[in-house]
N, C-alpha and C positions, 0 to 999 in steps of 0.2 A: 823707397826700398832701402833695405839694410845694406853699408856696406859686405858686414859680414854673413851675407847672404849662405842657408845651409844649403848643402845640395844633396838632394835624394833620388839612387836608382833605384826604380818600378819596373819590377821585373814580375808579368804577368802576359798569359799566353792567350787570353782571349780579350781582342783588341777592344769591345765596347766597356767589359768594366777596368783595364789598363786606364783607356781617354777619360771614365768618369773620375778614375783617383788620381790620374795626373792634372786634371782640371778643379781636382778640390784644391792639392795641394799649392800648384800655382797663386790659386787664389788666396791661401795661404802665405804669399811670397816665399814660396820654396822653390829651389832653381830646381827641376827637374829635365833626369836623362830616364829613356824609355827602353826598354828589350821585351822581345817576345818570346824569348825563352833563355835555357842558361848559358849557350855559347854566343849569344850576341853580348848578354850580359860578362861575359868570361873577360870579352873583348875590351870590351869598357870599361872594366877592372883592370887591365893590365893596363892601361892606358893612362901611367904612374903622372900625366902632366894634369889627369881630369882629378879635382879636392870630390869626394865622395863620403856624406857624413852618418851616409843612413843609406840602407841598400833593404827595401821594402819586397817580399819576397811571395808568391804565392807558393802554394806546400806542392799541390799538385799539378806539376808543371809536365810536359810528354818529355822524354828521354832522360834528363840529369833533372831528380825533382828537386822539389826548393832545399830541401834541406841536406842533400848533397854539393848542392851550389854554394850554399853557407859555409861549408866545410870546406870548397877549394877556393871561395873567395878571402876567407880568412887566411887559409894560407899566402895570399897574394897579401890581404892587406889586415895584418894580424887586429888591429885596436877597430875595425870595421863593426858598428852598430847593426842588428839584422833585426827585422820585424816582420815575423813569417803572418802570413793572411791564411786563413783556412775555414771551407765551412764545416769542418769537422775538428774545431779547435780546441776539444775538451778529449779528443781521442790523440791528438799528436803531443810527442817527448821533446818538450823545447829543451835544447842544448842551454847549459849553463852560461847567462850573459846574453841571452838571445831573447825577443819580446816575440809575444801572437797578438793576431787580432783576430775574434771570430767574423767569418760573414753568413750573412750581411751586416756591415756596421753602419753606424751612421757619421755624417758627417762631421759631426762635435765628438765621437769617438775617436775617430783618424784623428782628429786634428788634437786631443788630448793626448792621444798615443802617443805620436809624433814629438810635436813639444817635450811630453815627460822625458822620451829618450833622447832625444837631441839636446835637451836642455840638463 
């Protein structure tokens, strides 16, 4: 593994496809942190000691959705990378400097995603 290992918060509220894309990306060697919605992920944003390079987001998430999360996690951590998931991805307004992926994606998709923005 890389020293300069990237780290990506998965932020997604329904736990079976959370474990499947934290299991792709792992295998990916990407350090992965998990939440189940946006105030755990809130939590782990403010948590200035965790390096966070990419904060993968689902759109519609139950109470603060993904892309109000975007907006308060940017203000926590302004140069913060965001890649909203949606399977209505041709009907949501990505903020400027922000990526989508539609689902279902595939595996080679995340993992192109991913790369192009991190990289």
């Amino acid at each position: 593994m890389s020293a300069t290992l990237s780290t990506i918060l998965v932020v997604e509220d329904d736990s079976i496809v959370r474990m499947l894309i934290v299991d792709v990306l792992e295998e990916l060697e990407y350090k992965v942190l998990e939440a189940d919605g946006s105030d755990q992920a809130l939590k782990i944003l403010r948590d200035e000691t965790q390096q966070i390079d990419l904060m993968m987001t689902d759109v519609g998430l139950p109470g603060m959705d993904g892309r109000e999360l975007a907006k308060e996690a940017r203000k926590l951590r302004p140069a913060l990378k965001v890649l909203f998931a949606s399977g209505y991805a041709e009907s949501i307004d990505v903020p400027n400097g922000m990526h989508m992926i539609g689902k279902p994606f595939s595996i080679d998709q995340l993992r192109d995603k991913v790369k192009k923005i991190i990289d």
